[in-house]
C-alpha positions as a LaTeX table, in Angstrom:
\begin{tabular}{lrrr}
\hline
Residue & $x$ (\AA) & $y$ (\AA) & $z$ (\AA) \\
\hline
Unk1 & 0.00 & 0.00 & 0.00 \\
Unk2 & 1.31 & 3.58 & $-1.12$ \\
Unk3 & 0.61 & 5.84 & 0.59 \\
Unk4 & $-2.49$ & 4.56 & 2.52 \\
Unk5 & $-4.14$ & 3.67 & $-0.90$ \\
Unk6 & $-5.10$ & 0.24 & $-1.86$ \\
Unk7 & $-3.70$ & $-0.92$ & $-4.83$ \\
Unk8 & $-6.96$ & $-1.77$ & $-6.56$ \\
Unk9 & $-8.29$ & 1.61 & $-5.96$ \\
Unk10 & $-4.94$ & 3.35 & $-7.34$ \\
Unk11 & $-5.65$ & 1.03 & $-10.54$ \\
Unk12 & $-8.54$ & 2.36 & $-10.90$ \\
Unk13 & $-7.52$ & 5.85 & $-10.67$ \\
Unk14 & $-4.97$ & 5.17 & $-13.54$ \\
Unk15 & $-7.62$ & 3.46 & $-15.49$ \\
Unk16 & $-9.75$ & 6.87 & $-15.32$ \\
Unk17 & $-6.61$ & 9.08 & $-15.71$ \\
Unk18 & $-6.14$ & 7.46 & $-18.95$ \\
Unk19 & $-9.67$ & 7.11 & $-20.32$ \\
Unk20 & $-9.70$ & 11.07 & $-19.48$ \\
Unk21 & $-6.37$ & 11.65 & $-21.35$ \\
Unk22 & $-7.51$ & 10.03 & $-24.73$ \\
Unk23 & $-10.90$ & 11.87 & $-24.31$ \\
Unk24 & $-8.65$ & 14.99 & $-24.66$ \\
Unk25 & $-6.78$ & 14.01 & $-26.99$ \\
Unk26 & $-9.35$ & 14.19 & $-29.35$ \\
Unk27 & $-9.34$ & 14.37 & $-32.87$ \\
Unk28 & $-8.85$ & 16.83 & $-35.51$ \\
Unk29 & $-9.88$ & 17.13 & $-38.82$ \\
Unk30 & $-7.46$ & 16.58 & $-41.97$ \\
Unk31 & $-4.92$ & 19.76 & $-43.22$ \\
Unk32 & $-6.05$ & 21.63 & $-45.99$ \\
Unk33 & $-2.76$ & 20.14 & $-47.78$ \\
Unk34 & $-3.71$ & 16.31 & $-47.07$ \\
Unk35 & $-6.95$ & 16.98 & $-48.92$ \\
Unk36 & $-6.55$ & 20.04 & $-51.56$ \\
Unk37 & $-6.95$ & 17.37 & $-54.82$ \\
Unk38 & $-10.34$ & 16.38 & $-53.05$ \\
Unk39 & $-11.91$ & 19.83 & $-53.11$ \\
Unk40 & $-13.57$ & 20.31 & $-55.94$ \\
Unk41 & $-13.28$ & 23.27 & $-58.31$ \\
Unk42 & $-15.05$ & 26.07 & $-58.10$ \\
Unk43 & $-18.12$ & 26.21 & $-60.18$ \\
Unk44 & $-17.94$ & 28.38 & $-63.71$ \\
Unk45 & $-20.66$ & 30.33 & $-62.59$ \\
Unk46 & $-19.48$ & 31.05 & $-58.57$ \\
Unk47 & $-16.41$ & 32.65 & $-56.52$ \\
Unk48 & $-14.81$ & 30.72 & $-54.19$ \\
Unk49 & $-13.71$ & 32.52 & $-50.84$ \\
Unk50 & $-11.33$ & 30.85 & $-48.77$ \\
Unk51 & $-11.60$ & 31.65 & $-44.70$ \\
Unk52 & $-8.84$ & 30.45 & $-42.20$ \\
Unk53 & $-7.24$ & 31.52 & $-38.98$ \\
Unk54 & $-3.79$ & 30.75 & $-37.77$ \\
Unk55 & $-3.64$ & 28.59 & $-34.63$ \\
Unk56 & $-1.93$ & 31.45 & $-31.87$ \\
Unk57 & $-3.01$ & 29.58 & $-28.77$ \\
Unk58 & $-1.51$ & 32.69 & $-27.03$ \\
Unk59 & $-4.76$ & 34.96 & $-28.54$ \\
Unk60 & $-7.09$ & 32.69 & $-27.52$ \\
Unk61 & $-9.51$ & 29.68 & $-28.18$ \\
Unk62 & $-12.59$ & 31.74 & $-29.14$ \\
Unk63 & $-14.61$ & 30.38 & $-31.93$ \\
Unk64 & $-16.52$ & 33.43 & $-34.07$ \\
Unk65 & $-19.16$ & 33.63 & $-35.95$ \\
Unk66 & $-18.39$ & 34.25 & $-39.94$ \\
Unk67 & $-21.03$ & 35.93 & $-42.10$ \\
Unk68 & $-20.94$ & 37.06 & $-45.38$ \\
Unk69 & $-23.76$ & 39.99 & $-46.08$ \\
Unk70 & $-24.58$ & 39.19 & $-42.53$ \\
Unk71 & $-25.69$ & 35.57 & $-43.40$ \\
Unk72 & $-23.92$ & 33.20 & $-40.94$ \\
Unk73 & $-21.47$ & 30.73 & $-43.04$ \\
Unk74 & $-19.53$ & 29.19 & $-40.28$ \\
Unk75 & $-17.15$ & 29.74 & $-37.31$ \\
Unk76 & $-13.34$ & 31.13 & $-37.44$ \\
Unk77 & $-11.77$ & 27.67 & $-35.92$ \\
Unk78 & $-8.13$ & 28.26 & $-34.13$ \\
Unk79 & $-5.88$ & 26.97 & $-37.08$ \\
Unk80 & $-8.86$ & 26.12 & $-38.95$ \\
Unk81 & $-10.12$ & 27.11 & $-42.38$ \\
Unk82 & $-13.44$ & 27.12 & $-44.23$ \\
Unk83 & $-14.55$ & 27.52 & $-48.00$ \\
Unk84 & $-17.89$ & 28.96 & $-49.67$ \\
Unk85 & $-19.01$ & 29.25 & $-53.10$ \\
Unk86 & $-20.66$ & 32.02 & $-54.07$ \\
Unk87 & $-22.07$ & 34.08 & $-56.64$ \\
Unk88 & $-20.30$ & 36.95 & $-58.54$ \\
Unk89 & $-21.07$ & 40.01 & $-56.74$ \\
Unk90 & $-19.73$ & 42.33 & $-53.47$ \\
Unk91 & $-19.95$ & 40.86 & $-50.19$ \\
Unk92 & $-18.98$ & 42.23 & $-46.54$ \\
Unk93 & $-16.97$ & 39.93 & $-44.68$ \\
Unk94 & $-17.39$ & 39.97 & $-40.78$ \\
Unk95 & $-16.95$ & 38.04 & $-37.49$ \\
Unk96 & $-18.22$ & 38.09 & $-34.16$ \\
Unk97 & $-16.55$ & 40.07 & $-32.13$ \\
Unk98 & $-16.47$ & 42.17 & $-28.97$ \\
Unk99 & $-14.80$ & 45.04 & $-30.22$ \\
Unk100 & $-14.90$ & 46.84 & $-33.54$ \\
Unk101 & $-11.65$ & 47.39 & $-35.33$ \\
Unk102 & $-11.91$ & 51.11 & $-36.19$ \\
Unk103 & $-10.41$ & 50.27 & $-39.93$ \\
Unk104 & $-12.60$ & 48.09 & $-41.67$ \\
Unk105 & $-11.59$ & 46.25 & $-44.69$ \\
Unk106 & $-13.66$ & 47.27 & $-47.55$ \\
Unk107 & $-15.94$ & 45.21 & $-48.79$ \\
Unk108 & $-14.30$ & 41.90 & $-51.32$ \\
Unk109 & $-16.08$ & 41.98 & $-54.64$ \\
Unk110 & $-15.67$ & 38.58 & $-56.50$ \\
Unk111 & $-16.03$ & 37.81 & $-60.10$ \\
Unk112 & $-17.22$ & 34.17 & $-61.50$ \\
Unk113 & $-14.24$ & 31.38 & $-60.80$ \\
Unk114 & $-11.98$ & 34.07 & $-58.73$ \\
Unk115 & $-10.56$ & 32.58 & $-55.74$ \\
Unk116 & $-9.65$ & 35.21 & $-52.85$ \\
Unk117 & $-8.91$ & 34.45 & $-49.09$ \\
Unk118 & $-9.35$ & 36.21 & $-46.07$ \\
Unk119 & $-7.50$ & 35.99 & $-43.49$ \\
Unk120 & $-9.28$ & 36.38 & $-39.62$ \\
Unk121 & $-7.40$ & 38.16 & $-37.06$ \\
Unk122 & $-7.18$ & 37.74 & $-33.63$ \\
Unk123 & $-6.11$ & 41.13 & $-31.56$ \\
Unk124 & $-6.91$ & 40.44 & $-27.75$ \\
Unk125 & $-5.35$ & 43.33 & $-26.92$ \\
Unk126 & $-7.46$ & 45.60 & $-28.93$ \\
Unk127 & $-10.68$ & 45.73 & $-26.56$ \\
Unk128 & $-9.37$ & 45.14 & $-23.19$ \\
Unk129 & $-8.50$ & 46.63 & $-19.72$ \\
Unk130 & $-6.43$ & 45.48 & $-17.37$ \\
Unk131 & $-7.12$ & 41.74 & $-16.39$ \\
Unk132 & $-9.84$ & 41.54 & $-18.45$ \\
Unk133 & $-9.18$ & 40.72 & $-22.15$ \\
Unk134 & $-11.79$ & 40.85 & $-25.09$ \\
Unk135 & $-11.15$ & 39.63 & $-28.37$ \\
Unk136 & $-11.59$ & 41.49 & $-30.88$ \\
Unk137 & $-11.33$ & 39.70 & $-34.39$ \\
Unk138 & $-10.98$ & 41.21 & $-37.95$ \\
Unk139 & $-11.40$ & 40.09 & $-41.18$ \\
Unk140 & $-8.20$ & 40.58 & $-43.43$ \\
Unk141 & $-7.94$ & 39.98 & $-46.98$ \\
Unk142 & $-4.99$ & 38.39 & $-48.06$ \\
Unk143 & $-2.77$ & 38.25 & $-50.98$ \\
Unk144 & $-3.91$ & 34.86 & $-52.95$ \\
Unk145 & $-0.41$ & 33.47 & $-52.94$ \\
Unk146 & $-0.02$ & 34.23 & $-49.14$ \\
Unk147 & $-3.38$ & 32.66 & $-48.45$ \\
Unk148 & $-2.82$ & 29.76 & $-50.32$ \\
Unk149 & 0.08 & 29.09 & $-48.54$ \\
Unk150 & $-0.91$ & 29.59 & $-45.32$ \\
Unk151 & $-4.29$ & 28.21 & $-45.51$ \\
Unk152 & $-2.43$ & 24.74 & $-46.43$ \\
Unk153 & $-1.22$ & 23.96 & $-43.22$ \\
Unk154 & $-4.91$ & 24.84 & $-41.50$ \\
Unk155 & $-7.09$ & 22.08 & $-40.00$ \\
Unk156 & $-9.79$ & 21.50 & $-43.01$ \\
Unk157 & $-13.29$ & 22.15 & $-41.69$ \\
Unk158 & $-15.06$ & 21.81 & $-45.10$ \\
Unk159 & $-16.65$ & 24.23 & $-48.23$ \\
Unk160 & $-20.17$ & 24.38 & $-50.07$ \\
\hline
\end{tabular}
């Protein structure tokens, strides 16, 4: 006995310790790169508009809402990146945030089988005081040759 502790019962502690640990462990979804050749190519008549955020687990784990024309398309994933098709036209890009970044990006006007990527920010330091941070998260469009590359090495949470 260790400590006072029955063997069985320090078994079964281990048992649980482990069970927890895998739980955690989790899994993720495939990179961008491990997949690209499966994603299909954008449709004559559509735009295809690449989101992603870098994984800085120093800014935080928040998980944002990203619309397009205020429309809800998906969520701003730490290291994660999204796709949607859309038609030709101008859209706004935004996310959820706490506070508003005074200098908005304009708004990304696509044309039929253009592929552009934005980029979302995360600037904790933006919006808070003290001990109490706010994220504030922005939007950035990004050069497609940048956003290609940097997009690759994202965690692939899926297009329409």
């Amino acid at each position: 006995m260790a400590f006072g502790i029955p063997l069985r019962l320090r078994r079964l502690a281990a048992m649980g310790l482990l069970v927890l640990a895998a739980g955690c462990a989790g899994s993720f979804p495939p990179r961008f790169q491990e997949i690209a050749a499966q994603v299909p190519p954008v449709p004559a008549d559509r735009a295809r508009i690449y989101l992603y955020r870098d994984y800085e687990p120093y800014e935080g784990a928040g998980r944002p809402y990203l619309s397009l024309n205020g429309e809800r398309i998906g969520i701003a994933e730490p290291g994660g990146a999204i796709y949607r098709d859309v038609p030709p036209g101008t859209y706004r890009v935004t996310v959820a945030s706490y506070g508003t970044w005074p200098f908005p990006p304009p708004p990304l006007t696509v044309k039929a089988g253009e592929v552009r990527y934005i980029k979302v920010e995360s600037l904790q330091t933006w919006a808070s005081c003290g001990t109490i941070i706010r994220f504030t998260f922005v939007p950035m469009p990004i050069d497609a040759v940048q956003g290609e590359r940097e997009a690759a090495g994202s965690w692939f949470y899926g297009g329409r």
